[in-house]
C-alpha positions in Angstrom: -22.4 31.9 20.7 -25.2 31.5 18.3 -27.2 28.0 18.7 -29.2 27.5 15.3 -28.6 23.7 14.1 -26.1 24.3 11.5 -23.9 26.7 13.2 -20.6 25.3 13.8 -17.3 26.3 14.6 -14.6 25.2 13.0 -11.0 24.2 14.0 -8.3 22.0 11.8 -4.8 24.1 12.5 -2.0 21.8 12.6 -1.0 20.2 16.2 3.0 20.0 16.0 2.6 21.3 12.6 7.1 21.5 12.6 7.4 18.0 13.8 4.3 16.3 11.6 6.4 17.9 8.6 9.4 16.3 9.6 7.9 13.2 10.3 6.4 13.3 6.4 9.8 13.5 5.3 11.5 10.6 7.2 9.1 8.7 6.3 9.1 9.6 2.5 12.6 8.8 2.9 12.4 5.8 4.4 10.1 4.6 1.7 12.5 5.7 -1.1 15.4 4.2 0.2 13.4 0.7 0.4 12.3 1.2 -2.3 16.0 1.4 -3.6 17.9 -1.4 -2.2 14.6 -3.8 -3.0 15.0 -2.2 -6.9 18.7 -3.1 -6.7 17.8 -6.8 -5.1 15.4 -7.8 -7.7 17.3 -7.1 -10.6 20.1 -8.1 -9.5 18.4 -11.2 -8.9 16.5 -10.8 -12.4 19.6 -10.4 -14.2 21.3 -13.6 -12.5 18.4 -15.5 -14.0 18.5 -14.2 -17.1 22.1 -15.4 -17.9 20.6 -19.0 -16.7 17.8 -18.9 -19.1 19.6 -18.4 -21.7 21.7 -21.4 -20.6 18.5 -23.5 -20.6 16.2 -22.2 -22.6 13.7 -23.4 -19.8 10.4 -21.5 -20.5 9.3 -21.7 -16.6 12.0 -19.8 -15.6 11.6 -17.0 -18.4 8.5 -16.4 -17.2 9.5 -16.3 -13.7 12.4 -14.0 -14.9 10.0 -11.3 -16.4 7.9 -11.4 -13.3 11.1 -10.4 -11.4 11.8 -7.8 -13.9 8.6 -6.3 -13.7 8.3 -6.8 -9.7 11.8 -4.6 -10.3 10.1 -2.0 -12.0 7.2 -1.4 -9.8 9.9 0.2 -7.6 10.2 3.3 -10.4 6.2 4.8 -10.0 6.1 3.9 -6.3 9.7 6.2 -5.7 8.2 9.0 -8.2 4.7 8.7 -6.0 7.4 9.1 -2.9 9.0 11.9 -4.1 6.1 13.7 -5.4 4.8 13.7 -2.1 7.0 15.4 -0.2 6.0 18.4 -2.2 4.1 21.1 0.0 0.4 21.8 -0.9 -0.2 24.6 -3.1 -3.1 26.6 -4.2 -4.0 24.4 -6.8 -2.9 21.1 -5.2 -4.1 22.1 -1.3 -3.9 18.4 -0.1 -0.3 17.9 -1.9 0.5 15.4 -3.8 0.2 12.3 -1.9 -2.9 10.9 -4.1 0.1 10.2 -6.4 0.9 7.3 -4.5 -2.7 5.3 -5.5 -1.8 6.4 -9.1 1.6 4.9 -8.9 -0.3 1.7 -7.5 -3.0 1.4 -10.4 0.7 1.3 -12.7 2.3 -1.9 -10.5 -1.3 -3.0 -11.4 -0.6 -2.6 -15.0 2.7 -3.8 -14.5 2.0 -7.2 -13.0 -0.8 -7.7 -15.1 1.7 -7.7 -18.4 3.6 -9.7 -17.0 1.3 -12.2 -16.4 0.0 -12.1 -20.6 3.8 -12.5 -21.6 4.1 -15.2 -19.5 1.1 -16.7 -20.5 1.6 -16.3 -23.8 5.3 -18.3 -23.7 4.0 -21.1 -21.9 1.0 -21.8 -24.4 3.7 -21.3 -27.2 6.3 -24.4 -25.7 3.7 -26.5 -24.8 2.1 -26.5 -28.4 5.7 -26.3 -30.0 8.2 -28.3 -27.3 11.5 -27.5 -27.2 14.5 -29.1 -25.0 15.0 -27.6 -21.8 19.4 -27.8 -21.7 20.4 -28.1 -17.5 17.6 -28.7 -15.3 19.7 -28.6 -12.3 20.8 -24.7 -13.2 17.2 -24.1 -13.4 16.7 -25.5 -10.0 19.4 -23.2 -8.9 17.9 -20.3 -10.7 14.5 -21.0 -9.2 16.2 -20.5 -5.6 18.1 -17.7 -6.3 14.8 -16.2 -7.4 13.2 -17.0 -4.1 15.5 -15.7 -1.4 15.8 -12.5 -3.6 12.4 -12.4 -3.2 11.7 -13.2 0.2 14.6 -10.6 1.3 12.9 -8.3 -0.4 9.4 -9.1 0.6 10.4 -8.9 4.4 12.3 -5.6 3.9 8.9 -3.9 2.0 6.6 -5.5 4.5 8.6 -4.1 7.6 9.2 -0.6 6.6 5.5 -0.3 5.1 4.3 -0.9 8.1 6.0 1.2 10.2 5.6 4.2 7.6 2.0 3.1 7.4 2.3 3.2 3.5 -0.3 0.5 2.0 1.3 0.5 -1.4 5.1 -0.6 0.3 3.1 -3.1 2.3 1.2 -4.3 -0.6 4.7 -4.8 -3.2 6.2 -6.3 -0.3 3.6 -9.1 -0.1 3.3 -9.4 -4.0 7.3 -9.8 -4.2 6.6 -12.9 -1.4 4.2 -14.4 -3.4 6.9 -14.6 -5.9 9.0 -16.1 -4.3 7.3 -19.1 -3.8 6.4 -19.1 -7.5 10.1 -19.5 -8.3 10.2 -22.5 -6.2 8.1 -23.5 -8.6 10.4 -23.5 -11.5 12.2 -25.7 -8.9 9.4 -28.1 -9.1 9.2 -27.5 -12.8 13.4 -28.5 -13.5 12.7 -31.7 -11.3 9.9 -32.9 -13.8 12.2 -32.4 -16.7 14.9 -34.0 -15.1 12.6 -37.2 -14.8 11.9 -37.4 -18.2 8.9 -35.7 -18.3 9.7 -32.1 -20.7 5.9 -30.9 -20.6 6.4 -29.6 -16.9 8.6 -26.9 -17.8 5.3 -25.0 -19.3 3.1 -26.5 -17.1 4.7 -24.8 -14.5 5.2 -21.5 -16.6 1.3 -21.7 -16.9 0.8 -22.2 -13.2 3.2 -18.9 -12.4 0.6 -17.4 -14.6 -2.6 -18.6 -12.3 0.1 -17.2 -9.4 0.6 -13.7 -10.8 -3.3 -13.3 -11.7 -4.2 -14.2 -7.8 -1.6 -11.6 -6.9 -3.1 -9.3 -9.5 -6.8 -9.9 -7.8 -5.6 -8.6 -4.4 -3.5 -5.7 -5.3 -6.0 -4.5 -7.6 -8.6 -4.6 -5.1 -6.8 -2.7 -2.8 -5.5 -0.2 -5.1 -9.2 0.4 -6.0 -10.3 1.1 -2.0 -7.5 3.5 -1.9 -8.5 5.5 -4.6 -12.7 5.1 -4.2 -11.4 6.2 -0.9 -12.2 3.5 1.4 -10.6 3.0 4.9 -11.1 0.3 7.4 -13.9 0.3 9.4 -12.0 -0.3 12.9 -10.0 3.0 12.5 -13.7 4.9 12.1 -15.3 3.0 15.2 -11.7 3.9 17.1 -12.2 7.4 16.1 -15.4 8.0 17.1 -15.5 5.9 20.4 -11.5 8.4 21.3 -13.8 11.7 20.5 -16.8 10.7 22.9 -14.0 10.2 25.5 -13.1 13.7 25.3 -14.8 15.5 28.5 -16.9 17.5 27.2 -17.8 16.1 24.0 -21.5 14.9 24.1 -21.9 13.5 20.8 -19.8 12.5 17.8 -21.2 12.3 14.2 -20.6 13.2 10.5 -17.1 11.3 10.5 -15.2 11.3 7.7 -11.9 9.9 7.3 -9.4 9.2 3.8 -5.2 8.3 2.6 -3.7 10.7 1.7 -0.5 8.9 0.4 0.3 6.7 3.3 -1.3 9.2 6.1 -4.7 9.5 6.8 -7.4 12.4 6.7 -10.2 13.3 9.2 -12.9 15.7 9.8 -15.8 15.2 12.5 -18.7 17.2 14.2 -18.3 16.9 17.6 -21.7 18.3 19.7 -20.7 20.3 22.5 -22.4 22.1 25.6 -24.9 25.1 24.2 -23.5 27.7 26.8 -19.8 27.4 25.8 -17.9 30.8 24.9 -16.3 30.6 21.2 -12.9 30.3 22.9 -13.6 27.4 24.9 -15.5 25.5 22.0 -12.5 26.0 20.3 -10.3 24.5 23.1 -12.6 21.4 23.5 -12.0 20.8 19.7 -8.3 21.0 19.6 -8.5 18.6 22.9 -10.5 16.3 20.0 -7.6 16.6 17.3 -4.9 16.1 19.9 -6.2 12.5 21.2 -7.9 11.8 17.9 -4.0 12.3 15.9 -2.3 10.4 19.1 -4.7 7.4 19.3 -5.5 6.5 15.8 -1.9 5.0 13.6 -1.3 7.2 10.6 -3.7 10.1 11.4 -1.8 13.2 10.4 -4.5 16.1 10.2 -8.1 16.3 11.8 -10.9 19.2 11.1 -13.2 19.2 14.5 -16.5 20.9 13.5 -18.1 21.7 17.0 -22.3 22.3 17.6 -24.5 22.9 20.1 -26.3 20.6 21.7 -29.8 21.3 21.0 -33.4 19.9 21.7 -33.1 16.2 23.1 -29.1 16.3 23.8 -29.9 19.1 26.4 -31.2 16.4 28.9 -27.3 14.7 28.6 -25.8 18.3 30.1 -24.7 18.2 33.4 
């Protein structure tokens, strides 16, 4: 084994390689068919408010309508993004397609972000031309049909996200909460007009827009780590402090970990005794991968680079 400094041997075949596979696909699956039945919810629940608004006219519940709508929508790019990556790598795409999932999360961006001009732009409109909201207690009723729609859906995204490890799911399922509370607003809104005070309707349309742009702030941010590639700092201390617990590993450096979709990347240099045969440097690294892809959540794939230990790490050899 030769021992210059920048020798290494390298080892990244796939540990269960049958069962990680099948594991990509369940949860692909599971993501698509949330991402279904929450599609189905919101407009459902979009549609019912809809028929209301056009029974009242009441401009806080239009806007609270298209956010639904367009909470709806986000469902379409995140199931594409879902499907795309269940596609095997090829020699053009060797990591797959499971970046497609950040793209699909810079369009709910987009998305939400619309939605939150048109509403705008409604609200500024009634308050400088007013107009009679017809029924304030149906828009009370629309503005709670609006939150338990969202709140079921909220809980449902949030749940299966998380146990898929998918960022994006968890991220639409927290956005879809926040709306729910906004439509509790046009609850808020319906009880001003019913005491005689009209201006609240926009008021409140304005203050779903403030809402929507908050929302915006956070999912944009995290859509932007995902694609500069950013991960959270815990998961790199984790990794590095499970690869030093590895007998036989004297030194762990060079980590570098990224999403891929909702799984995560990894490759490390791991510095190893000088006098190890080729064979049993490459043992020691796939002992690496194994606890590495066991210890830290959605690790799917690790490269172990192993080195000699040279000059000062000599004196740490038993």
């Amino acid at each position: 084994m030769g021992h210059g400094h920048g020798h290494r041997f390298g080892h990244g075949h796939s540990h269960d390689s049958a069962d990680r596979v099948d594991h990509a696909l369940e949860t692909s699956r599971r993501g698509l068919r949330t991402l279904g039945w929450s599609f189905a919810a919101l407009l459902a629940t979009a549609v019912a408010q809809l028929v209301l608004v056009l029974v009242t006219g009441s401009v806080a519940l239009l806007g609270d309508t298209i956010h639904n709508f367009a909470d709806a929508l986000t469902a379409v790019p995140l199931g594409i993004a879902f499907l795309l990556g269940r596609r095997a790598a090829t020699r053009r795409y060797t990591y797959g397609l499971g970046r497609a999932e950040d793209l699909a999360g810079v369009v709910v961006v987009l998305v939400v972000a619309a939605s939150a001009v048109l509403v705008g732009y409604e609200s500024v409109l009634r308050l400088l031309d007013p107009q009679p909201v017809g029924h304030p207690w149906v828009v009370a009723v629309a503005g709670v049909i609006g939150f338990a729609g969202n709140e079921l859906v909220a809980r449902y995204r949030i749940r299966v996200g998380r146990e898929i490890g998918s960022a994006a799911l968890v991220a639409d399922g927290v956005h879809a909460r926040t709306d729910g509370f906004t439509s509790l607003a046009v609850v808020a809104g319906a009880a001003g007009v019913a005491f005689g005070f009209p201006a609240a309707d926009p008021i409140v349309g304005l203050g779903i827009t403030l809402a929507i742009v908050f929302v915006l702030r956070d999912a944009a941010k995290e859509v932007f780590r995902r694609l500069l590639d950013a991960v959270d700092p815990a998961s790199v201390e984790l990794a590095e402090r499970t690869a030093l617990d590895v007998e036989g590993v004297l030194g762990a450096h060079d980590l570098r970990m990224r999403w891929i979709g909702h799984q995560l990347r990894a490759e490390l240099a791991v510095t190893v005794a000088a006098d190890l045969t080729v064979g049993e440097a490459h043992v020691l690294a796939h002992a690496v991968e194994h606890r590495l892809v066991h210890t830290i959540p959605r690790l799917a794939a690790v490269v172990v680079h192993t080195e000699p230990a040279v000059g000062a790490e000599r004196a740490h050899l038993p």
